[in-house]
C-alpha positions in Angstrom: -45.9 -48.1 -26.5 -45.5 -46.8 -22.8 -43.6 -50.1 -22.0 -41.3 -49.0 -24.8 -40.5 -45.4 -23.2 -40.3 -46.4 -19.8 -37.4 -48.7 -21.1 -35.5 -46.1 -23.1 -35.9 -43.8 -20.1 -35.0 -46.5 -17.2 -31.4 -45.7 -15.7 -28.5 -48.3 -17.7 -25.7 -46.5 -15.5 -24.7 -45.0 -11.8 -25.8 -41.7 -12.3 -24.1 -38.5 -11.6 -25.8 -37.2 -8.1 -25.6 -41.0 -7.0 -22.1 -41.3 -8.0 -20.9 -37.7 -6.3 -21.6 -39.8 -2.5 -18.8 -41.8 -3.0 -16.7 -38.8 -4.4 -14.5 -36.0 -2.5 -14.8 -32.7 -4.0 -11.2 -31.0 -4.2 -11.3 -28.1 -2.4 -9.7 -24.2 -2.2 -8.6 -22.7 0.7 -11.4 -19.5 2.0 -10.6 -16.8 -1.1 -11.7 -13.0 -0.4 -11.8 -10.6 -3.0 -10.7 -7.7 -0.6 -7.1 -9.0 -1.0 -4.6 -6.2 -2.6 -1.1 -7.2 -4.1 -0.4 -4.0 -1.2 2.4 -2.6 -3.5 3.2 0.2 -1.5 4.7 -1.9 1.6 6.9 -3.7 -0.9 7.8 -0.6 -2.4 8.7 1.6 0.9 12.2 1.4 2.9 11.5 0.0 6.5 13.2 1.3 9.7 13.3 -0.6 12.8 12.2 1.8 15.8 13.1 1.5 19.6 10.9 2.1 22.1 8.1 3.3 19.1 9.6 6.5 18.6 10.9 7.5 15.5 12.6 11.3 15.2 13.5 13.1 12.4 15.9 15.6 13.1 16.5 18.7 10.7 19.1 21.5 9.5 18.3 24.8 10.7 18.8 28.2 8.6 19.8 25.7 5.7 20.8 28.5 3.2 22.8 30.2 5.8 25.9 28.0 5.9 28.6 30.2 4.0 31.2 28.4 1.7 33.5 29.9 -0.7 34.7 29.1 -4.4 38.6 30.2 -3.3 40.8 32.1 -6.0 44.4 32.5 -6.5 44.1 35.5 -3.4 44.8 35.2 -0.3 41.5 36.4 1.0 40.5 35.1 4.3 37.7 32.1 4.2 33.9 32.3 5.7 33.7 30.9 8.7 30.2 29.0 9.7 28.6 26.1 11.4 25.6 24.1 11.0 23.0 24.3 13.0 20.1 22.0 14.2 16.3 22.6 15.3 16.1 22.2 19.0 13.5 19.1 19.0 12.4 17.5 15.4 9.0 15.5 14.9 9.0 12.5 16.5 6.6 9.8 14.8 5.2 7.2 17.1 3.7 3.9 16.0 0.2 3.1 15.5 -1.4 -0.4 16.1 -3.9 -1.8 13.9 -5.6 -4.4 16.3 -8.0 -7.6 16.3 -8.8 -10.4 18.5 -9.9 -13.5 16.4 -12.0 -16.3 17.9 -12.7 -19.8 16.7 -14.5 -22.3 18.3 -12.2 -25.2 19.5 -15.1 -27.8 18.4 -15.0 -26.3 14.9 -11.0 -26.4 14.7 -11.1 -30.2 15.8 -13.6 -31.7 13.6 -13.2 -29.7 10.5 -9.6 -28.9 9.9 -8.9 -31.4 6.7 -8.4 -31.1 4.2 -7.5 -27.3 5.5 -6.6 -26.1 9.5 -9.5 -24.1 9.7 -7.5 -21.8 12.5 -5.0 -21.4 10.3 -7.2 -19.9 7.6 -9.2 -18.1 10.1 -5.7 -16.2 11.3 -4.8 -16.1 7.1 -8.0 -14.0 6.4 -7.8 -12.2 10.2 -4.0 -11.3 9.0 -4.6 -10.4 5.3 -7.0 -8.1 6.2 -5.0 -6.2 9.1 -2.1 -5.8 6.7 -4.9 -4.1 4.3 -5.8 -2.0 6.6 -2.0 -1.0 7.4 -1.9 0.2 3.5 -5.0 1.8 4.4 -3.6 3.9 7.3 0.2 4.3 5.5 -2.1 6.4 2.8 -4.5 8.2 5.2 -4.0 8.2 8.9 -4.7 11.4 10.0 -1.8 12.0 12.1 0.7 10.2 9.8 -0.5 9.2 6.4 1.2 10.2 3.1 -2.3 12.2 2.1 -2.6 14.4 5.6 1.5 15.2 5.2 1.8 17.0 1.9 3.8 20.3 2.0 1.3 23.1 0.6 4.3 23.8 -2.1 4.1 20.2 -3.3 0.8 20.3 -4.4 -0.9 20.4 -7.9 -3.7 21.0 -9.8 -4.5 19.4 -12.9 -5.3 21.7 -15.7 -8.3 20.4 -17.4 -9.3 17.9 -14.7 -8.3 14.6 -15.9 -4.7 13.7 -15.4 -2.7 14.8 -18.5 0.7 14.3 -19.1 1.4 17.5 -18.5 0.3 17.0 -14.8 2.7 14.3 -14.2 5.2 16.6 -15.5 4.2 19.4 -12.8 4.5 16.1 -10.2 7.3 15.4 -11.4 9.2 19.1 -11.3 8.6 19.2 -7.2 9.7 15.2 -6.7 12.7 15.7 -8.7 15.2 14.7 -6.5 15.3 10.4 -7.7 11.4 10.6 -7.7 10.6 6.3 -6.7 7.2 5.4 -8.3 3.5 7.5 -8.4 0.9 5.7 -6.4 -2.7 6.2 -8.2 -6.4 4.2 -8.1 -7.1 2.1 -10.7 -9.4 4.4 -12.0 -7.0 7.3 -12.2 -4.8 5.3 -13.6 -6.9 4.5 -16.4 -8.2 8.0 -16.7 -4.4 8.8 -17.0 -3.9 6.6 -19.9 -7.0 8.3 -21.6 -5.3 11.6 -21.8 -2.1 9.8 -22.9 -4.2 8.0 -26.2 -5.6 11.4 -27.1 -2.2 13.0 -27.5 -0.8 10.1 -29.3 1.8 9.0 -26.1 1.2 5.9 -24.9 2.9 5.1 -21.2 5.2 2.4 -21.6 5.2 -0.5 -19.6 7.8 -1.2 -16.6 8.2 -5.1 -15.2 8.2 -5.5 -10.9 8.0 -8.0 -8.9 6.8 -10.2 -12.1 4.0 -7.6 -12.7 3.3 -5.1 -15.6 2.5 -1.4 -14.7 2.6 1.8 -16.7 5.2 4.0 -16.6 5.3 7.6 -17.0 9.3 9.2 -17.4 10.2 5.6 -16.6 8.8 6.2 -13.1 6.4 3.4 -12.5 2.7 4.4 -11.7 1.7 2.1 -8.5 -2.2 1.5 -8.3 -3.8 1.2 -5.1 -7.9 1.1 -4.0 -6.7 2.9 -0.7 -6.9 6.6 -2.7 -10.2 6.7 -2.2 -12.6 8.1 -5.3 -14.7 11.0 -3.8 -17.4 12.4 -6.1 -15.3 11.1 -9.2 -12.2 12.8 -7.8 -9.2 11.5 -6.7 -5.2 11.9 -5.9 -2.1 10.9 -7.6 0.6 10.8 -5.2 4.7 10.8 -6.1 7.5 9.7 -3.7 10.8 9.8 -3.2 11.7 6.8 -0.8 14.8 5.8 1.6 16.3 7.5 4.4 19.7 7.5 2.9 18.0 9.3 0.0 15.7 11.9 2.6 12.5 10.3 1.7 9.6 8.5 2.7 10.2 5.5 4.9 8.3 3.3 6.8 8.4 2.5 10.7 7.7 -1.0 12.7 8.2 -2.4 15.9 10.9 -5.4 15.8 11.6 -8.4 18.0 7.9 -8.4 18.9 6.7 -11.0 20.9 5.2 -13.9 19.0 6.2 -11.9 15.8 5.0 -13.4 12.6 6.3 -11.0 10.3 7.9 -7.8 10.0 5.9 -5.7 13.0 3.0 -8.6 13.3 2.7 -10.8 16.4 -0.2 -13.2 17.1 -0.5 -14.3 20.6 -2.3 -16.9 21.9 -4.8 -15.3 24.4 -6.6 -19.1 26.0 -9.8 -20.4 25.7 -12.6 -19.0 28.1 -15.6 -21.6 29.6 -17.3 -21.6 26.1 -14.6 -23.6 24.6 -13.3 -20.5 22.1 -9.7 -20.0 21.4 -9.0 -16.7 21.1 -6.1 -15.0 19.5 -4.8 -11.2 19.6 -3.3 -10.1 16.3 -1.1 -6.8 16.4 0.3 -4.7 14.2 2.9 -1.9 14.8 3.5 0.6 12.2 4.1 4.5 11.2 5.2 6.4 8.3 7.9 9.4 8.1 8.4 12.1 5.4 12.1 13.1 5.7 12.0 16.5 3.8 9.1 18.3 2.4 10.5 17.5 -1.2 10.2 13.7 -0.9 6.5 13.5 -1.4 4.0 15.4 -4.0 0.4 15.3 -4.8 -1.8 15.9 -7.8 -5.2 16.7 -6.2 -8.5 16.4 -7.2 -7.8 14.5 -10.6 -11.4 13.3 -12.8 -11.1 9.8 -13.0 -14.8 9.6 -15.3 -13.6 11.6 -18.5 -13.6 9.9 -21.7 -12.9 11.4 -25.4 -14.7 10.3 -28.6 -12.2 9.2 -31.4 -13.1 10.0 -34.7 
């Protein structure tokens, strides 16, 4: 009876594990799940910049300038000028900086199927250019959160974001309001409010992605409006310098430039055999006009409703 068993359980066929040896496994390149689709550099205007200085400069006494609606008299015309504020804010650019370092031994023997310095600078890069989106959002000195006129800013009524809100955003961006900019979370908290009241947002196509749309502005999400205490921000712009708005600043004809403001020099390899590599990027953000740029503050991204 055991001679019987042992034959019905004896190996007829290569086996799997055995079989895997002479197998190569097809593999990914490195994935990271910090990775953003970074909607708000593909959504801004970008201005080259000269020597890193960027100034806005600015009409003075704006209502001041006299004109006349002329009528069939012969009444003499106003006579005025524009003026100009003596020295407008300049905006200088901001690096975000890294040196990477890979062990030469490491790039030689195990670059295939994948160059493994070419990954390392991928992942390096990808997460300097998060860090840029970072920064555009809330640099203290520059960033779209820290330059908010105190008449562009709003309170939401009830707490969550209501449509009614958006409406209020919308009233102090109205000059060709762009897109709102808005976490995830208040995004969905938004679309809550709009299911209670029977509005659903409709949905806008970009860049062969679906958002939701409120007044056929599109609403941008971003993990860079940081959630404090189950509060947040909803930000609304107005972008272009033809149009007075937001735009963004870089650095061009770097050298070594990779992309748009991005350079990656080659810095040598020291007595331990590592290559090292310096990865720069220049950048800055401008508000043209108070008007360009609004924020709904402190917006409850944890309120839900119970349907009945």
């Amino acid at each position: 009876m055991s001679d019987t068993t042992d034959i019905h359980q004896a190996h007829t066929a290569l086996g799997d594990v055995a079989a895997r040896t002479l197998s190569n496994a097809t593999k990914t390149i490195p994935m990271m799940g910090t990775i953003t689709p970074r909607w708000l550099v593909h959504l801004l205007q970008w201005i080259p910049v000269e020597a890193g200085i960027y100034r806005v400069n600015k009409v003075k006494s704006e209502t001041s300038i006299a004109v006349d609606c002329s009528s069939l008299d012969e009444k003499v015309l106003p006579q005025t000028y524009v003026d100009y504020e003596e020295w407008g804010r300049e905006y200088r650019l901001n690096a975000v900086n890294t040196v990477l370092d890979v062990h030469t031994r490491v790039a030689d023997l195990y670059s295939s199927p994948h160059n493994q310095i070419e990954q390392q600078l991928r992942l390096t890069i990808e997460t300097v250019k998060e860090r840029q989106e970072s920064e555009l959002i809330n640099n203290a000195e520059y960033g779209l959160l820290n330059n908010v006129a105190p008449t562009q800013k709003v309170q939401p009524r009830t707490g969550a974001p209501t449509p009614d809100d958006l409406d209020e955003l919308i009233s102090r961006v109205w000059k060709e309001p762009g897109f709102f900019l808005a976490h995830p979370l208040a995004i969905a908290a938004f679309g809550r409010e709009c299911t209670r009241r029977g509005v659903p947002p409709a949905i806008i196509s970009l860049f062969g992605s679906q958002f939701l749309s409120w007044r056929g502005l599109p609403i941008i999400p971003t993990d860079k409006l940081k959630i404090v205490n189950g509060k947040s921000n909803i930000l609304l712009l107005r972008t272009g310098e033809s149009r007075q708005g937001v735009v963004g600043l870089y650095q061009p004809n770097l050298t070594d430039e990779l992309s748009m403001g991005l350079s990656v020099r080659f810095m040598g390899i020291n007595h331990r055999a590592i290559a090292s590599y310096l990865i720069s990027l220049y950048c800055s953000l401008a508000v043209l006009t108070d008007d360009a740029l609004g924020v709904l503050e402190n917006v409850e991204v944890g309120k839900y409703h119970e349907y009945k």
